[in-house]
C-alpha positions in Angstrom: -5.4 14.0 -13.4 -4.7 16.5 -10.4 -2.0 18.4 -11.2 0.5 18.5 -8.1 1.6 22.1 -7.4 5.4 23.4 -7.3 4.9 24.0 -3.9 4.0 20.7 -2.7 3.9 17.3 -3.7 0.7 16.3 -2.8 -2.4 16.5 -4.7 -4.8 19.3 -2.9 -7.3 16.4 -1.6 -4.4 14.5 -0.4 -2.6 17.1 1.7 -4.0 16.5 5.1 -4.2 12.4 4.4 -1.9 10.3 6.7 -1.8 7.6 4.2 -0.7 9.5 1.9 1.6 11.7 3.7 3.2 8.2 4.7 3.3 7.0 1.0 5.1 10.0 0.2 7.5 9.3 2.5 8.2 5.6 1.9 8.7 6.5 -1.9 11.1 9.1 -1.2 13.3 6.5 0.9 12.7 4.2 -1.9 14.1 6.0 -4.5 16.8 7.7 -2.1 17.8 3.9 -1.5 18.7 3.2 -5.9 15.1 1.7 -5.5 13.0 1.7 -8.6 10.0 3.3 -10.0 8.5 -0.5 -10.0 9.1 -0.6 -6.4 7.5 2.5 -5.6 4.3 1.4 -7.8 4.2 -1.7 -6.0 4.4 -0.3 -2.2 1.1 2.0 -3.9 -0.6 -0.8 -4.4 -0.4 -2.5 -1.5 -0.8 0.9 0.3 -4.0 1.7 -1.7 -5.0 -1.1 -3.6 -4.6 0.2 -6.5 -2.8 2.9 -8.6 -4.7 5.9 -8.6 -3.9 8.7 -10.7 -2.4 11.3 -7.5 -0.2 8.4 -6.3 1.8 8.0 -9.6 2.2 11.7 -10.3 3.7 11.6 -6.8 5.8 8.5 -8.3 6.5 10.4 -11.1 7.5 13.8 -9.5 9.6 12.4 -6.9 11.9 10.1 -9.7 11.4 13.1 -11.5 9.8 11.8 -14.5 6.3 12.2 -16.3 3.1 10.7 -15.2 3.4 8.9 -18.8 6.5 6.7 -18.2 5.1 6.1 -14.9 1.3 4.6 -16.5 3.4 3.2 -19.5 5.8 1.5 -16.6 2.4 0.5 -14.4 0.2 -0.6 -17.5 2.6 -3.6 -18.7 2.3 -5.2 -15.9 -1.1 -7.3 -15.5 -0.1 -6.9 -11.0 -1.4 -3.1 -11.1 -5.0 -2.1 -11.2 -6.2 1.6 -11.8 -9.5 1.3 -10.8 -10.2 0.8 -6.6 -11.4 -2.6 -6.3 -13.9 -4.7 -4.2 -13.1 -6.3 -0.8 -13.4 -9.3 -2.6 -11.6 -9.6 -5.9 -12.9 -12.5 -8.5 -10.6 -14.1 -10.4 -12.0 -15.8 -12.9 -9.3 -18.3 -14.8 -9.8 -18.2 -18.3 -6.7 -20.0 -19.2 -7.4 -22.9 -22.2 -8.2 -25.9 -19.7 -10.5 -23.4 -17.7 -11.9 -22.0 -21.0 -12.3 -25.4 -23.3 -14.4 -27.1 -19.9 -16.6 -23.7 -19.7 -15.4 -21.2 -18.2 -17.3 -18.5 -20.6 -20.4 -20.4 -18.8 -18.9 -18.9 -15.5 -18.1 -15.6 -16.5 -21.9 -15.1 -18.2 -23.3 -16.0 -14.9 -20.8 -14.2 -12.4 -21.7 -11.1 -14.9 -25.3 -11.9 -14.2 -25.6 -12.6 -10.3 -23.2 -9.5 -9.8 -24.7 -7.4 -12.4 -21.0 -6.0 -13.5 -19.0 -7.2 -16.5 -15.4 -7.9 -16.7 -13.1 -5.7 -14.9 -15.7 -3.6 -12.9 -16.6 -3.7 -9.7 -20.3 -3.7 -8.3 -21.8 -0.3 -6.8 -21.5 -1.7 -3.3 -17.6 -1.9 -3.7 -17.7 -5.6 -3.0 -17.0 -7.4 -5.6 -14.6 -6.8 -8.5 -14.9 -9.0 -11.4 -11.5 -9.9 -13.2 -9.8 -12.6 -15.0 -6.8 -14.7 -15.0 -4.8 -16.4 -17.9 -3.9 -19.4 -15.7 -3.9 -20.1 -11.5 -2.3 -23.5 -12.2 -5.1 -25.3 -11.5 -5.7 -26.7 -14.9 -6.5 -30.1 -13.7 -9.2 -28.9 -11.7 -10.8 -26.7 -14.8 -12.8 -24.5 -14.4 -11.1 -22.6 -11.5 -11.9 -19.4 -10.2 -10.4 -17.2 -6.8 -12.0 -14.8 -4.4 -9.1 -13.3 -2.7 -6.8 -16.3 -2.2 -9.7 -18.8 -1.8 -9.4 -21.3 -5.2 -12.8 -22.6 -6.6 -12.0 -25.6 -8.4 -14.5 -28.0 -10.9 -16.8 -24.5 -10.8 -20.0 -25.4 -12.7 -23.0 -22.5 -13.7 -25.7 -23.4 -11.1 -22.7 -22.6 -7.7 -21.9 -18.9 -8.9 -24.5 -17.5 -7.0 -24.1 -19.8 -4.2 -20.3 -19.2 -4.0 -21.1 -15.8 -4.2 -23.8 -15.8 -1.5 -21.1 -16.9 1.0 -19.5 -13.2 0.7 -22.7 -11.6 0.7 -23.3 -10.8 4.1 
């Protein structure tokens, strides 16, 4: 993890990042506001997609606390992702109605067409594979998302179909 100097709060590949110079100061008003550390590591996300490991020491030096209450705050929360992920984010439902009609079927051949397993992301940056304990779909089992778009009654042979229609 960088280490953020006492002399500025911004990692040293971050200092000249508009992004990030505007994360910083959202974060500050956040905080200067009774806002919370979950607020800040939410407005992160949504700023970068993900938490990356500058952004929460930045979280964590401006509520002036460690980086490890900050990741232990982030990492029980199944919202907050630490790796960057795809434009297009697969969530795969593996809830017990998705699971009991087949949704290990799914997963083996999503795993196969993308050539990534669970919870990585393919070299292009396209796709990230993930999973979901329930969408709420169970009567439409097996269900899986791309984005916001549901894909219900998914059977083997239409992964790489579904996943052609994001291809280009």
């Amino acid at each position: 993890m960088s280490q953020l100097g006492n002399d500025s709060s911004k990692c040293e590949a971050c200092q000249n990042n508009d992004k990030f110079n505007d994360f910083e100061h959202v974060i500050t008003n956040i905080k200067k506001q009774n806002g919370t550390k979950l607020m800040a590591l939410q407005h992160a996300q949504t700023v970068f997609g993900y938490l990356d490991k500058d952004a929460m020491a930045m979280v964590a030096k401006i509520f002036e606390t460690t980086t490890n209450e900050i990741y232990a705050i982030a990492s029980f929360y199944t919202q907050f992702k630490f790796v960057k992920q795809g434009k297009y984010r697969i969530a795969l439902c593996l809830g017990t109605a998705c699971y009991v009609r087949g949704a290990s079927k799914i997963q083996q051949k999503l795993e196969e067409v993308l050539k990534v397993k669970m919870n990585e992301t393919t070299s292009d940056g396209k796709f990230t594979l993930g999973s979901a304990r329930c969408v709420g779909c169970c009567g439409l089992a097996p269900v899986m998302l791309i984005n916001e778009k549901v894909y219900p009654t998914v059977k083997p042979e239409q992964v790489a179909n579904i996943i052609g229609e994001y291809k280009d």
